[in-house]
VOPAGU-2260 file (C-alpha; in pm, 1 decimal, decimal comma):
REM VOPAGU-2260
SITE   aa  ch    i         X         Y         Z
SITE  UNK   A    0      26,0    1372,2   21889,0
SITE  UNK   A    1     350,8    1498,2   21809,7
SITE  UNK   A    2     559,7    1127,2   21879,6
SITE  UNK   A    3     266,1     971,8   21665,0
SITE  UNK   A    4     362,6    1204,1   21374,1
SITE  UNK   A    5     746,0    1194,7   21443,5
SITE  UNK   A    6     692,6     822,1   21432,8
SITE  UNK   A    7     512,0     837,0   21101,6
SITE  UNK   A    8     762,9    1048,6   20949,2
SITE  UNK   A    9    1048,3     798,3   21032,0
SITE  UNK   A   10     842,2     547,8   20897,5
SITE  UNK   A   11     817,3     701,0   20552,3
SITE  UNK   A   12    1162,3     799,7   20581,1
SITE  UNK   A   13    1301,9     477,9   20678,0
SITE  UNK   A   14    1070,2     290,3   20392,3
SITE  UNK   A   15    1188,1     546,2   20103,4
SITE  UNK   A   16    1550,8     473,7   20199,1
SITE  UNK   A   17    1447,0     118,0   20182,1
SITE  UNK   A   18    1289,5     141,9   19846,9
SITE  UNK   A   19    1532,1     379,3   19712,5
SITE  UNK   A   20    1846,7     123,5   19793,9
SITE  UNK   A   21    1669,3    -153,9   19645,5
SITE  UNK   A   22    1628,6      57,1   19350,1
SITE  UNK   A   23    1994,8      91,9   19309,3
SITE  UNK   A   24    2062,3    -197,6   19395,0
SITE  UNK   A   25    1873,2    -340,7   19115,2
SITE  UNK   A   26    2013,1     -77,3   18873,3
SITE  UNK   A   27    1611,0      -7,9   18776,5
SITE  UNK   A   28    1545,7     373,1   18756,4
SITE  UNK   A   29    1272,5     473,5   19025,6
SITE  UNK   A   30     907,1     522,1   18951,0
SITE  UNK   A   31     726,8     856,3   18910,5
SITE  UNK   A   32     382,6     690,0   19025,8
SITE  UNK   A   33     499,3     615,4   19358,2
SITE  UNK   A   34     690,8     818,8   19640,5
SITE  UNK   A   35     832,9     536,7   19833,2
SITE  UNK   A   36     683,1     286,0   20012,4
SITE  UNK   A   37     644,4     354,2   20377,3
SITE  UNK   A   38     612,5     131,4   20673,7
SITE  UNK   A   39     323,4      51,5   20901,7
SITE  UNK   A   40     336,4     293,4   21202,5
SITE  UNK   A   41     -21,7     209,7   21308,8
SITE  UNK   A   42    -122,7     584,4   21212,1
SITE  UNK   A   43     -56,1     705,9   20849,1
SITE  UNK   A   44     -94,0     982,6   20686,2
SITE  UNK   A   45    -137,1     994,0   20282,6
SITE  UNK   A   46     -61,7    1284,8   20090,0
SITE  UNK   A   47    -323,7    1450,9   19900,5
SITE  UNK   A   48    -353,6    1294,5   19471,6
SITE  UNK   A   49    -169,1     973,4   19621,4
SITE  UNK   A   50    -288,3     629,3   19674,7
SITE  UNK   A   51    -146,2     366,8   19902,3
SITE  UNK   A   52    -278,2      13,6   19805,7
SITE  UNK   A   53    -306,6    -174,3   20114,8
SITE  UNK   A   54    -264,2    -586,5   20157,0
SITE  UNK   A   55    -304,3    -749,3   20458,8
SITE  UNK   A   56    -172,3   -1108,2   20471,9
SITE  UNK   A   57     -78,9   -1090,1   20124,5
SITE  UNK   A   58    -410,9   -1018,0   19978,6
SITE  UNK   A   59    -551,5    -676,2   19851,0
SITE  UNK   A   60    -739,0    -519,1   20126,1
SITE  UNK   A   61    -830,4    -143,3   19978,7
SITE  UNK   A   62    -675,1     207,5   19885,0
SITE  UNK   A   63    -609,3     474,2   20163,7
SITE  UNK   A   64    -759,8     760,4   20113,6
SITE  UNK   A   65    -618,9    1106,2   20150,1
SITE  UNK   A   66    -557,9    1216,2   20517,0
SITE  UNK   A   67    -542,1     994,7   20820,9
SITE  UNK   A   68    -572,6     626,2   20794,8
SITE  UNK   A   69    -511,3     334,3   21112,0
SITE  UNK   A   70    -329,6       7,7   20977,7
SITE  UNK   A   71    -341,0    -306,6   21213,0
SITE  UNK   A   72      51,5    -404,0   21236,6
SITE  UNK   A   73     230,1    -725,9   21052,9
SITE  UNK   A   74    -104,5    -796,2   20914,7
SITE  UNK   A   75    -159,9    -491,2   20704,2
SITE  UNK   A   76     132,0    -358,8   20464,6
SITE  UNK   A   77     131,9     -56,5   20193,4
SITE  UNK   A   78     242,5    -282,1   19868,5
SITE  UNK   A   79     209,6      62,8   19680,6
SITE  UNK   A   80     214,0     403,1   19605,3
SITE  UNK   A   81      19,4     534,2   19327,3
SITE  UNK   A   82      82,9     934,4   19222,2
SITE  UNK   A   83    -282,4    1034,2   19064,5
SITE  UNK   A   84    -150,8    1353,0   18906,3
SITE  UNK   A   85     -64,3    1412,1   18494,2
SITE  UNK   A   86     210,3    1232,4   18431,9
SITE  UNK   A   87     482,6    1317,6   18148,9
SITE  UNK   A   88     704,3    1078,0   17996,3
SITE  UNK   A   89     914,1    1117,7   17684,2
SITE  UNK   A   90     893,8     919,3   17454,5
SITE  UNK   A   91    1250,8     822,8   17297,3
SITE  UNK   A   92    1334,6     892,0   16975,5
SITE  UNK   A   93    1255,2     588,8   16755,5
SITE  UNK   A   94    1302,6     472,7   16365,5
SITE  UNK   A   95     993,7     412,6   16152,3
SITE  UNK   A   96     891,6     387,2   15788,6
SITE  UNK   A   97     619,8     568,5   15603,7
SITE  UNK   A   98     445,6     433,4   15300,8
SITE  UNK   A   99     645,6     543,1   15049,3
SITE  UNK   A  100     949,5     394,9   15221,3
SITE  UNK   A  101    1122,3     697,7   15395,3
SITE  UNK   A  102    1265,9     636,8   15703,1
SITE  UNK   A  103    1163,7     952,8   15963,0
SITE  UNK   A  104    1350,5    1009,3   16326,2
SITE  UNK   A  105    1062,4    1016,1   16561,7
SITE  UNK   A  106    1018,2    1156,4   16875,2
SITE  UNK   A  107     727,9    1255,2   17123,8
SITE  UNK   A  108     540,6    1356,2   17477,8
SITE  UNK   A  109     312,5    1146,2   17628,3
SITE  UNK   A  110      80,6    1249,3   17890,6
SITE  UNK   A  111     -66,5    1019,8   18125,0
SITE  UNK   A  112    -253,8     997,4   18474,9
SITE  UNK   A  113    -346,1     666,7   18685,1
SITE  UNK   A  114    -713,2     603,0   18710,6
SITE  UNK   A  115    -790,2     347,8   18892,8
SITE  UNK   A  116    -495,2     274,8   19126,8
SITE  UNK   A  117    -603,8    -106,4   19145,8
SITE  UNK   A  118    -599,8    -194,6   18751,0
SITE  UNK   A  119    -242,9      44,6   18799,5
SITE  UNK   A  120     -78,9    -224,0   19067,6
SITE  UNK   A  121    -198,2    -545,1   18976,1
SITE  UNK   A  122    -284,8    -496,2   18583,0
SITE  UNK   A  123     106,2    -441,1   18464,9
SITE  UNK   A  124     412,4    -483,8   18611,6
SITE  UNK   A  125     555,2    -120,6   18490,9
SITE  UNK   A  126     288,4      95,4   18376,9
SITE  UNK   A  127     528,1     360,6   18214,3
SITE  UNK   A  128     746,6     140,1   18067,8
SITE  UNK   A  129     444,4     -64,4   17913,6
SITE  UNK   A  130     287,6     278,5   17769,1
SITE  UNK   A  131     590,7     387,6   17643,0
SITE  UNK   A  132     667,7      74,5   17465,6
SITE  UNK   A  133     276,2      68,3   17331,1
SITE  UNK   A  134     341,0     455,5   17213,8
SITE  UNK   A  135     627,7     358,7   17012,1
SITE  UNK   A  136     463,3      17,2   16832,1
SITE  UNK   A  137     189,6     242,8   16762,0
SITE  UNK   A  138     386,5     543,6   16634,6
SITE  UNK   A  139     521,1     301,6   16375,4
SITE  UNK   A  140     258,5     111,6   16282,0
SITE  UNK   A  141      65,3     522,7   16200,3
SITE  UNK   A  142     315,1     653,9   16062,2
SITE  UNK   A  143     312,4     308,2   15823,1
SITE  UNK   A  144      18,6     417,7   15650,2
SITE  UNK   A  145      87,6     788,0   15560,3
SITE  UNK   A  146     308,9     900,2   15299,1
SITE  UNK   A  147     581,9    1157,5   15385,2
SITE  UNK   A  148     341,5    1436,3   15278,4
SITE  UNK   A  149      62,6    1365,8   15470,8
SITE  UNK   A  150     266,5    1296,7   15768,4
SITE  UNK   A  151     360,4    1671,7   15765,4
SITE  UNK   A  152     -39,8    1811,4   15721,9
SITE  UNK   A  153    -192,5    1547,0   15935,9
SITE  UNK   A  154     -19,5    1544,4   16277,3
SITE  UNK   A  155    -298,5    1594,6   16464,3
SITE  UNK   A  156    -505,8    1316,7   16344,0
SITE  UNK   A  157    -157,5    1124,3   16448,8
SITE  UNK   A  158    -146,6    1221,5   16750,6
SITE  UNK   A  159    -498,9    1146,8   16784,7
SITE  UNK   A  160    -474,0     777,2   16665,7
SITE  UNK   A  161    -217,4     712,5   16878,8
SITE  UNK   A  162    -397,5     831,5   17187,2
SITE  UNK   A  163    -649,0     632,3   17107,3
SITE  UNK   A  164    -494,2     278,5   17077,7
SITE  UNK   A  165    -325,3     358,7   17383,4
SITE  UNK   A  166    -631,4     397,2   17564,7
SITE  UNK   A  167    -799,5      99,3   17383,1
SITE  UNK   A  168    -467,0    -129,2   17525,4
SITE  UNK   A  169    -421,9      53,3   17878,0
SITE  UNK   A  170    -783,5      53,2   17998,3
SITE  UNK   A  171    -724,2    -299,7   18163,7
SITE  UNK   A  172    -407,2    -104,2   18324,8
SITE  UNK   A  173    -610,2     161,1   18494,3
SITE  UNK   A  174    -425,1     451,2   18298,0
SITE  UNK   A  175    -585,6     703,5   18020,2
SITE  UNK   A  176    -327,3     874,7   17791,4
SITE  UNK   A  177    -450,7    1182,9   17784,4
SITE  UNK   A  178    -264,7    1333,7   17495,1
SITE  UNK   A  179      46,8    1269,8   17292,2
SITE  UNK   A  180     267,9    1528,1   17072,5
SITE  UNK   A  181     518,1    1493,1   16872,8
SITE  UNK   A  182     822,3    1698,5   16927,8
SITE  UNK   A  183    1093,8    1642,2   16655,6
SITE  UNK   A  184    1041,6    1473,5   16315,1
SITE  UNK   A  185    1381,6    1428,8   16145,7
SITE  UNK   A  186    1395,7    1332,6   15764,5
SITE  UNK   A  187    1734,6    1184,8   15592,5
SITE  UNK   A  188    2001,3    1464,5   15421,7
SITE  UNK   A  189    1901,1    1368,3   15083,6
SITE  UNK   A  190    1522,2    1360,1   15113,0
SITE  UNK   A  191    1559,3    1676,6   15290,0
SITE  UNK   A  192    1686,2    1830,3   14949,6
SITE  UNK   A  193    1409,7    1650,5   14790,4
SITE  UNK   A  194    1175,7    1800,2   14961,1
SITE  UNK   A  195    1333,1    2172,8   14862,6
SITE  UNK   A  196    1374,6    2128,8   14528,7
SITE  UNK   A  197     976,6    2030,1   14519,1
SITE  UNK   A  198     876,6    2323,7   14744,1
SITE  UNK   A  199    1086,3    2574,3   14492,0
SITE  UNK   A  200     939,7    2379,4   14178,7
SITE  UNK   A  201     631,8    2479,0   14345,5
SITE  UNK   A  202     669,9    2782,5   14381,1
SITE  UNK   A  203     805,3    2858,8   14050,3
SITE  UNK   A  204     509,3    2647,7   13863,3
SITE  UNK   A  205     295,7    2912,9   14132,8
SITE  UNK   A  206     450,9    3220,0   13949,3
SITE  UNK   A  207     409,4    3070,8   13640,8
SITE  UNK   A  208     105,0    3014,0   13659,4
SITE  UNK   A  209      -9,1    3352,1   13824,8
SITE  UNK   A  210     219,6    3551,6   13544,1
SITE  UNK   A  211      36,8    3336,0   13249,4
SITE  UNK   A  212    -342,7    3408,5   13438,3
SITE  UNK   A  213    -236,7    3793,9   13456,0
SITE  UNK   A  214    -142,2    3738,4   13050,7
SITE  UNK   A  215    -485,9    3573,0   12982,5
SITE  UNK   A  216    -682,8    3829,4   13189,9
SITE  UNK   A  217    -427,3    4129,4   13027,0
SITE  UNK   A  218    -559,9    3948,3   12676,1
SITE  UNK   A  219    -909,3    3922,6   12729,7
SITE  UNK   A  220    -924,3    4349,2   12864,6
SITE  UNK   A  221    -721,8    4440,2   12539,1
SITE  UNK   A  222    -992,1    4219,6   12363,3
SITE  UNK   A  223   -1296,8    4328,6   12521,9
SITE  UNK   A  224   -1188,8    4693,8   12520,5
SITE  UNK   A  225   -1184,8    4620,1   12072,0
SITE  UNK   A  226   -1491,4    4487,5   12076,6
SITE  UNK   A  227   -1606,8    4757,9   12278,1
SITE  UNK   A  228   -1420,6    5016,3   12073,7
SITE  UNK   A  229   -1532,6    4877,8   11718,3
SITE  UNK   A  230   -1902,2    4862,0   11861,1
SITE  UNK   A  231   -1882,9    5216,2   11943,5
SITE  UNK   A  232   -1767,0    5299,2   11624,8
SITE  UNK   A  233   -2048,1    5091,5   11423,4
SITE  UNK   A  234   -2326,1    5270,7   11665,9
SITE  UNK   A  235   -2150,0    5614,2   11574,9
SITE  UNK   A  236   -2137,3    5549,6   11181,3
SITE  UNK   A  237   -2495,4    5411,0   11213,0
SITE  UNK   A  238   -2630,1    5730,6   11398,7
SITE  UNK   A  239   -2430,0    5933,3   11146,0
SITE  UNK   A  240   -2558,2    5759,2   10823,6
SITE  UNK   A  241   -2895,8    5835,0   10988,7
SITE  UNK   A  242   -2847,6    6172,0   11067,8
SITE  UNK   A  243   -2701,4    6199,3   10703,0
SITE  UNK   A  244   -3004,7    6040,9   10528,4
SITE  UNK   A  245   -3262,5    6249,2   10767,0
SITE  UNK   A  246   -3016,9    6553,7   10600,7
SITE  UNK   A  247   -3067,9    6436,0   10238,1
SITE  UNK   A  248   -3430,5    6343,2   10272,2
SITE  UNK   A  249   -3500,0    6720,9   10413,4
SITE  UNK   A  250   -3265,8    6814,3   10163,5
SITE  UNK   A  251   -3474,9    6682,6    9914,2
SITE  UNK   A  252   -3804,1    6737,4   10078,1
SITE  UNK   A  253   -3723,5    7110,2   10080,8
SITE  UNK   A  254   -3601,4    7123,6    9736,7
SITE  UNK   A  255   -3928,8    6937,2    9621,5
SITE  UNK   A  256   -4107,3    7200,4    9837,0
SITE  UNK   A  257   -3941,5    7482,1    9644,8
SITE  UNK   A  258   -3940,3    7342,3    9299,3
SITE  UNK   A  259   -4346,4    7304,7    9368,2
SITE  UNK   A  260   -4350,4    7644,9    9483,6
SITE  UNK   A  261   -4130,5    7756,1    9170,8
SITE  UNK   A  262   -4404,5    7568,0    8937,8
SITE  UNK   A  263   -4709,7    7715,6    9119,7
SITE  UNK   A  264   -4582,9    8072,6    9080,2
SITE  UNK   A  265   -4451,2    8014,3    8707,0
SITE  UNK   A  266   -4827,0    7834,8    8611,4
SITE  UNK   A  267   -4964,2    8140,9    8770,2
SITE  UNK   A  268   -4725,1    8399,7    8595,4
SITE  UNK   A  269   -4813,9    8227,0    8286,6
SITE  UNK   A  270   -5247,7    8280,8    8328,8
SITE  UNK   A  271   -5152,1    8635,9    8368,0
SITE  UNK   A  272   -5130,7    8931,6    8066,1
SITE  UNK   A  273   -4795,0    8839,1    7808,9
SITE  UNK   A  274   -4755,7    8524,1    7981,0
SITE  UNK   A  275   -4701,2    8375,7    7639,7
SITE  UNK   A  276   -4483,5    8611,8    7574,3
SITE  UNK   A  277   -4268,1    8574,3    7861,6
SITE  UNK   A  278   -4216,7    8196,8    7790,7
SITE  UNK   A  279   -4145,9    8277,1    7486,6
SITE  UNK   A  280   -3845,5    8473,4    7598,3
SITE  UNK   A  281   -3729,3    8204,3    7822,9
SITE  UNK   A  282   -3759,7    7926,7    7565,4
SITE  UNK   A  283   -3585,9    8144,5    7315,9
SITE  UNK   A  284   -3283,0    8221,5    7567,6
SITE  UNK   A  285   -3270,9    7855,2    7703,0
SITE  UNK   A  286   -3229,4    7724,9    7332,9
SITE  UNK   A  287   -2907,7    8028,4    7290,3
SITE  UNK   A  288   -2743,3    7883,4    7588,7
SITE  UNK   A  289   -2813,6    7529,4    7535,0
SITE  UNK   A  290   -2662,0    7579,0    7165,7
SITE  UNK   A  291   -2374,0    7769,1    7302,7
SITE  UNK   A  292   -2223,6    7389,7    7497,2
SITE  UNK   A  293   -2266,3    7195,4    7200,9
SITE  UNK   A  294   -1956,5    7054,0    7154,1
SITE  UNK   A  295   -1850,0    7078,4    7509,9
SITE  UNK   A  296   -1913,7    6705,3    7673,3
SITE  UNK   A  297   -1890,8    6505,7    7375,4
SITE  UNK   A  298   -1809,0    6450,0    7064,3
SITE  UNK   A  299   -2136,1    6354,4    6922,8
SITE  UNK   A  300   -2351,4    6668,1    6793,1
SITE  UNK   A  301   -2700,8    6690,5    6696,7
SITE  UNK   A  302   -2776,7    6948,3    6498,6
SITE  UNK   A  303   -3142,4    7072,3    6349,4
SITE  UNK   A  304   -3158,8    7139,7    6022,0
SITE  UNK   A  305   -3201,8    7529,6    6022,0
SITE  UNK   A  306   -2984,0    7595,7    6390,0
SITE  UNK   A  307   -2971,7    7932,6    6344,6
SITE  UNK   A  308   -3300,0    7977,1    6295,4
SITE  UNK   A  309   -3435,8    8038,5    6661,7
SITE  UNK   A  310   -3738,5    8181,5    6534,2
SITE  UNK   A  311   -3920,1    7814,4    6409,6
SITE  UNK   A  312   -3767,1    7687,7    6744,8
SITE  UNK   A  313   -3917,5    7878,1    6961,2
SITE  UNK   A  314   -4228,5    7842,9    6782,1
SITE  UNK   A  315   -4203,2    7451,2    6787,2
SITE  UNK   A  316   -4141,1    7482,7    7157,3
SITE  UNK   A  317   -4439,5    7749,3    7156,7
SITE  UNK   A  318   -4686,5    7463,9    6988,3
SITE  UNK   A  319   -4617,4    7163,4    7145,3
SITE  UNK   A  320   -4613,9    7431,1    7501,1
SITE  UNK   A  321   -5000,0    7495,1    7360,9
SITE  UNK   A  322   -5069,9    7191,8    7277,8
SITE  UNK   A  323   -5030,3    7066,0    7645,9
SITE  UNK   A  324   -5202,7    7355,3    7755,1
SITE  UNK   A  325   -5517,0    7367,4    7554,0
SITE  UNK   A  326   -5819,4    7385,5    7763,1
SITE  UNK   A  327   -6076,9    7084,4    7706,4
SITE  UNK   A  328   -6418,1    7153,0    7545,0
SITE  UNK   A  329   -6685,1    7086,2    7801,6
SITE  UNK   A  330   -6895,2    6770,2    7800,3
SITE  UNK   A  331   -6653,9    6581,9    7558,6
SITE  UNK   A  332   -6385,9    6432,3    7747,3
SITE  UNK   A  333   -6278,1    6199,8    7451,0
SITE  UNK   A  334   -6298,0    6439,1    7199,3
SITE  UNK   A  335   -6055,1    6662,9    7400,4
SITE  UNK   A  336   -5845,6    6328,7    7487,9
SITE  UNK   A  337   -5841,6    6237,4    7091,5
SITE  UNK   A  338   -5754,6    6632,5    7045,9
SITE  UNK   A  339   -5471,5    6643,2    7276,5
SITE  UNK   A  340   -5326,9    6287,3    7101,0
SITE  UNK   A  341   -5374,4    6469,7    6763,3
SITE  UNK   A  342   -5187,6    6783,4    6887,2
SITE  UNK   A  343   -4919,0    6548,1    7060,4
SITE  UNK   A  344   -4868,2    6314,1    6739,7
SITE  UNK   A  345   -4854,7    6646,4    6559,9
SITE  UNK   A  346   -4577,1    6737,1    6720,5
SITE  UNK   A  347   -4362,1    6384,0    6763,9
SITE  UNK   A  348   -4425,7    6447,7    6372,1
SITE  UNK   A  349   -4215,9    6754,8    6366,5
SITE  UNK   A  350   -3962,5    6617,5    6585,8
SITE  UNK   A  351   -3911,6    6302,6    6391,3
SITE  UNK   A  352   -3884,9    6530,0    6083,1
SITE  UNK   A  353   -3611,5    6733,9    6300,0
SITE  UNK   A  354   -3402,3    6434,2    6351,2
SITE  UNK   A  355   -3448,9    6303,3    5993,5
SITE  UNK   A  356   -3302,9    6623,7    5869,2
SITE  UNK   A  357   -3032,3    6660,3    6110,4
SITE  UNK   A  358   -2931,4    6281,3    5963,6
SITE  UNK   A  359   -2962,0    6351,2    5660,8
SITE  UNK   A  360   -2728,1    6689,0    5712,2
């Protein structure tokens, strides 16, 4: 066992320095899907995620499998060497134009692993180099339709459309991109300061408009705090006009109550012994101090034609306060109605005669 496995390993050995000269020879960098292409010992052993496609006279015969395999010699040889773990290949930085004709520096990460190790050997000559060069066409013709703005906010969805056309093209090649992500996106000098004069003109047209909002909202509290104020005041004045005209009317009510009073206790002075008498007296004294302000408000006087004679004043006051006061004759309402006119027109009489005398005078 051990000079089948020492065999084996010079085998490998002997077919990566093999490969590895030809490589250089060439002046082609090496692969990363492949680890050399060994000889056929007989017994081989393949690493585990590798694949060894297998031809015997020329033709594909199949894929060795992990572990041990047994090749028949000269007939059967490893043509190659697939790696079947994640692959990660840089993408080179690359020119490309958006829509609104900015040129951007582009460059990315693409991540890829073989699928089907068949479609891998005989679908393309270099898988890498054919991804890459797909990753790059299609970088450009995405970044083609966005504008410089969008190509900022929407690198995902990039990233996304490009992993999908690269699937879309390398499923015939047995690969699957499984992501891609851009690293560096560099923008020209001058569109650079372009690009910072807009964000600060934004954010100056931000304060602006935040400093004129806190004026409008400032406005409409000093506002709403007037109306506020001058509807307070109209509900105060109304509740004090009402409190002031409930004051007056009880004001008034009151002094109605006590004039009545005043007039019930005076008519019932007056039905008692020298009632006459006493409004005789009063009559007499209102008449002194009534004559006593003539003169005093205006300059108009009237005067009766005896003023100093209180006596026929008080008995003029006396008749027409009898007159009113007569008591009606039962049974004959209109004789005591045509009674009372007579007494009445009796006394208009005198008056007129008063104020004919005072004219006269």
């Amino acid at each position: 066992m051990r000079r089948w496995e020492m065999l084996a390993r010079a085998a490998r050995g002997t077919g990566a320095l093999l490969l590895r000269g030809s490589l250089q020879a060439s002046g082609r960098a090496p692969r990363r899907a492949s680890s050399g292409l060994p000889r056929n010992t007989v017994v081989l052993f393949v690493p585990q995620q590798e694949a060894w496609v297998v031809e015997r006279m020329g033709r594909f015969h199949r894929i060795l499998e992990p572990g041990l395999n047994i090749l028949i010699p000269v007939l059967d040889r490893i043509r190659y060497v697939q790696s079947l773990k994640e692959i990660v290949i840089n993408v080179p930085e690359q020119s490309a134009v958006t829509l609104d004709n900015v040129t951007l520096q582009i460059d990315g990460v693409l991540y890829l692993r073989i699928m089907d190790p068949y479609k891998a050997s005989y679908g393309v000559e270099d898988p890498e180099y054919a991804v890459t060069q797909l990753a790059q066409t299609t970088m450009r013709s995405e970044l083609g339709k966005l504008s410089l703005d969008k190509v900022f906010r929407e690198r995902e969805s990039l990233n996304a459309s490009i992993v999908d056309a690269i699937n879309q093209a390398a499923d015939c090649w047995g690969i699957r991109c499984l992501r891609y992500e851009i690293k560096d996106i560099h923008v020209p000098p001058r569109v650079k300061e372009s690009m910072q004069m807009q964000v600060e003109a934004e954010r100056r047209k931000r304060a602006t408009v935040l400093e004129s909002e806190g004026t409008r909202e400032s406005a409409i509290n000093v506002a709403e705090g007037k109306k506020q104020a001058q509807i307070l005041a109209s509900e105060a004045e109304k509740a004090e006009q009402i409190n002031q005209a409930a004051g007056e009317a009880s004001a008034v009510l009151a002094k109605a109550k006590a004039k009545a009073e005043a007039i019930r206790i005076l008519a019932a002075a007056l039905t008692q012994h020298n009632g006459d008498a006493a409004a005789s007296l009063t009559v007499a004294e209102q008449y002194v101090s009534a004559f006593s302000k003539l003169a005093k408000d205006s300059n108009t006087i009237l005067l009766p034609s005896n003023p100093g004679d209180v006596t026929s004043m008080v008995a003029q006051a006396m008749g027409v306060y009898g007159a009113l006061t007569k008591p009606p004759v039962p049974g004959t309402p209109d004789s005591v109605s045509s009674g009372n006119s007579r007494d009445v027109q009796g006394t208009d009489a005198s008056l007129d005669e008063e104020l004919d005398r005072v004219k006269m005078s």
